[in-house]
C-alpha positions as CSV (number, residue, x, y, z in Angstrom):
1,X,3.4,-14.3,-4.6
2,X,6.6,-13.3,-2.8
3,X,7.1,-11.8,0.4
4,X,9.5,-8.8,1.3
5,X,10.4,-7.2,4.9
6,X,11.7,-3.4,5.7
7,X,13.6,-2.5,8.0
8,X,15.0,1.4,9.1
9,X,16.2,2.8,12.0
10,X,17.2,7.0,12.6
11,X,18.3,8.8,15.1
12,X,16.8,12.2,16.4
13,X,18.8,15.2,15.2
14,X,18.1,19.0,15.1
15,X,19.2,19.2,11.2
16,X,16.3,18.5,9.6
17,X,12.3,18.5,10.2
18,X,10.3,15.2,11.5
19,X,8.6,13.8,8.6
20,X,7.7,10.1,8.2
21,X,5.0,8.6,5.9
22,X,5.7,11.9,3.8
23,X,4.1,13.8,6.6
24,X,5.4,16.5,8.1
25,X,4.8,16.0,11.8
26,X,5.2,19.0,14.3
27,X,8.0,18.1,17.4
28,X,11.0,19.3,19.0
29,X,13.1,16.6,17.4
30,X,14.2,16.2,13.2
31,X,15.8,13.3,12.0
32,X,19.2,13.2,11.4
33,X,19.8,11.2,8.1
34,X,21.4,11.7,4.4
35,X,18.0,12.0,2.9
36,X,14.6,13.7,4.4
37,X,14.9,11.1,7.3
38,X,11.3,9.3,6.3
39,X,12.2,6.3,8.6
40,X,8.7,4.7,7.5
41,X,9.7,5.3,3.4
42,X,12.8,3.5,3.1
43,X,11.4,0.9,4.9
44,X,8.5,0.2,2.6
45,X,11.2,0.3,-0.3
46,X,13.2,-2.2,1.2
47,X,10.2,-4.1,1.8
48,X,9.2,-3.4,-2.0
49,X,12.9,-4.0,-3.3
50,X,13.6,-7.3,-0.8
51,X,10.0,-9.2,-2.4
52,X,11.3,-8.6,-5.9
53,X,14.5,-9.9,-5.2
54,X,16.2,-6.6,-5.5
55,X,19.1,-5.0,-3.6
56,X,18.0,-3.0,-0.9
57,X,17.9,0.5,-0.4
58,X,21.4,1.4,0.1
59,X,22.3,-0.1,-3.1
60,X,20.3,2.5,-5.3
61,X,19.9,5.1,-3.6
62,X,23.8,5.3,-1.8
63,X,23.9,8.1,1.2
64,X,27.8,8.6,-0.1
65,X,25.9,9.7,-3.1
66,X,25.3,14.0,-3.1
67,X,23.1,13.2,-5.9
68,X,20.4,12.0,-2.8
69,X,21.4,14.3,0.1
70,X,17.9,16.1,1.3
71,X,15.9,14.2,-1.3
72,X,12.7,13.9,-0.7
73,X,12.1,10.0,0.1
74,X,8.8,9.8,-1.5
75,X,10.6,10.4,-4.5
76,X,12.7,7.6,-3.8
77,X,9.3,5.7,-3.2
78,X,8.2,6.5,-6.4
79,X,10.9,5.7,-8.4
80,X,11.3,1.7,-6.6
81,X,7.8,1.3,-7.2
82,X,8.6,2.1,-11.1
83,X,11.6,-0.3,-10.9
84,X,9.7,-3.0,-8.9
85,X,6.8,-2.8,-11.2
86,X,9.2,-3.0,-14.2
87,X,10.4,-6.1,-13.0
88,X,6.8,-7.8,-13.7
89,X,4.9,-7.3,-9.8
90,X,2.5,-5.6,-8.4
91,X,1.7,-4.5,-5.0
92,X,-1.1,-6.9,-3.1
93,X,-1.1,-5.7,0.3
94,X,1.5,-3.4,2.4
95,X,1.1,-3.6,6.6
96,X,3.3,-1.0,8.1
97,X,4.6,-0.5,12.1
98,X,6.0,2.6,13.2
99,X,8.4,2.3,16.3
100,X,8.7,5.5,18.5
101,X,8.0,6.2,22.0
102,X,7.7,10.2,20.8
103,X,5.7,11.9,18.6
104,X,2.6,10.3,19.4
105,X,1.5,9.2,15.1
106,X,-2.5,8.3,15.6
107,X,-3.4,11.4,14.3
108,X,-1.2,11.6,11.1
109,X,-2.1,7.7,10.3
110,X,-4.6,8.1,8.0
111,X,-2.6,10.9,5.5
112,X,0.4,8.4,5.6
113,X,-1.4,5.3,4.2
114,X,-3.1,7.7,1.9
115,X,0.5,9.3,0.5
116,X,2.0,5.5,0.4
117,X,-0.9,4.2,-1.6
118,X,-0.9,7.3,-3.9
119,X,3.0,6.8,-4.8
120,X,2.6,3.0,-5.2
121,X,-0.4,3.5,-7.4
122,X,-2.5,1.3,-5.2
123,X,-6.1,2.0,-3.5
124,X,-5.7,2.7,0.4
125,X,-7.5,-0.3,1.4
126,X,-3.8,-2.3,0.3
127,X,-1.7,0.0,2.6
128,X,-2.2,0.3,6.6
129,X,0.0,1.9,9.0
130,X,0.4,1.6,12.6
131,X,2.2,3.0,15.4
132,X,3.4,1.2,18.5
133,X,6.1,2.4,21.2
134,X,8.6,-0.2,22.9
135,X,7.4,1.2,26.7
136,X,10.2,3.1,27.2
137,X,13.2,0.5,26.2
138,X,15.8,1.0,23.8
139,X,16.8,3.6,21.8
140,X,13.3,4.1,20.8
141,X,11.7,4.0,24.3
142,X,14.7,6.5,25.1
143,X,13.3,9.2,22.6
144,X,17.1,8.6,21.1
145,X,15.5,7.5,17.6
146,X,12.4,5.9,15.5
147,X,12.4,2.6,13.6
148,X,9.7,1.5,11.2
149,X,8.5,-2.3,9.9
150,X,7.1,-2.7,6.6
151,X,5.9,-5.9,5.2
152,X,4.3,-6.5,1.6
153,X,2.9,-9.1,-0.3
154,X,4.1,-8.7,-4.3
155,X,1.9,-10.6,-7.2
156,X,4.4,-11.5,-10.4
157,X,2.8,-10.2,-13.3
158,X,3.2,-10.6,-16.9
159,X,4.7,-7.1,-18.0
160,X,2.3,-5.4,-20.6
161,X,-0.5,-7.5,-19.1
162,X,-3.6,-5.0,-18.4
163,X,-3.1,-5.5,-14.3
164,X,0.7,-4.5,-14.2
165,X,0.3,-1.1,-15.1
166,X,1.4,0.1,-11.8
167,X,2.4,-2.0,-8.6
């Protein structure tokens, strides 16, 4: 079993729309990133890419790189879970924190554990999502920016083994 931690952090802009966990959540605010912005995505890859020993996010999918400017980050989920699952794991478990004082997320919970589990190729009941706020400190508290956690738990398989067909 091996561990991996993800860690991202955006700041609010007016350039794009708000979507995190692949879900396009109404507000005032977009993210201002390279990418779509999908704080909680590219923290699950890191996560993903960190517990197989890989280099993080930055490393394969480079923001200098016009090749990923307004992609779409569950593509980028997508394809680490291909590479990770190349490498001989699959996904056990996934626990996810969402850091924002602003949008409010309970609501939109449930469809981003469903999209996560969908592009990792894992039943739902191995993803869960939560949202928490920092009562109003820091950038987050601030309304300046989100930040999401992600934490999962990899099994090394045995490529061509019957359980690795997906992570």
């Amino acid at each position: 079993m091996r561990i991996g931690h993800g860690y991202d952090a955006h700041r609010f802009g007016d350039k794009r729309p708000f979507v995190i966990g692949g879900v396009q959540i109404p507000y005032e605010r977009g993210i201002d990133a390279h990418s779509d912005g999908d704080t909680l995505l590219h923290a699950v890859i890191d996560a993903l890419f960190g517990a197989a020993g890989m280099p993080d996010i930055g490393a394969h999918y480079p923001d200098t790189s016009a090749a990923f400017d307004n992609v779409d980050s569950m593509y980028l989920l997508k394809d680490a879970v291909k590479e990770v699952s190349g490498a001989g794991f699959a996904l056990e478990y996934l626990d996810c924190t969402i850091v924002a004082q602003a949008p409010k997320m309970a609501q939109w919970l449930p469809q981003m554990r469903q999209n996560i589990a969908a592009a990792c190729g894992v039943e739902v009941s191995r993803v869960n999502v939560k949202a928490t706020t920092e009562e109003r400190m820091g950038f987050t508290g601030e309304k300046l920016g989100l930040a999401a956690h992600a934490v999962c738990l990899l099994r090394e398989e045995c490529p061509g083994s019957p359980e690795h067909s997906h992570l």
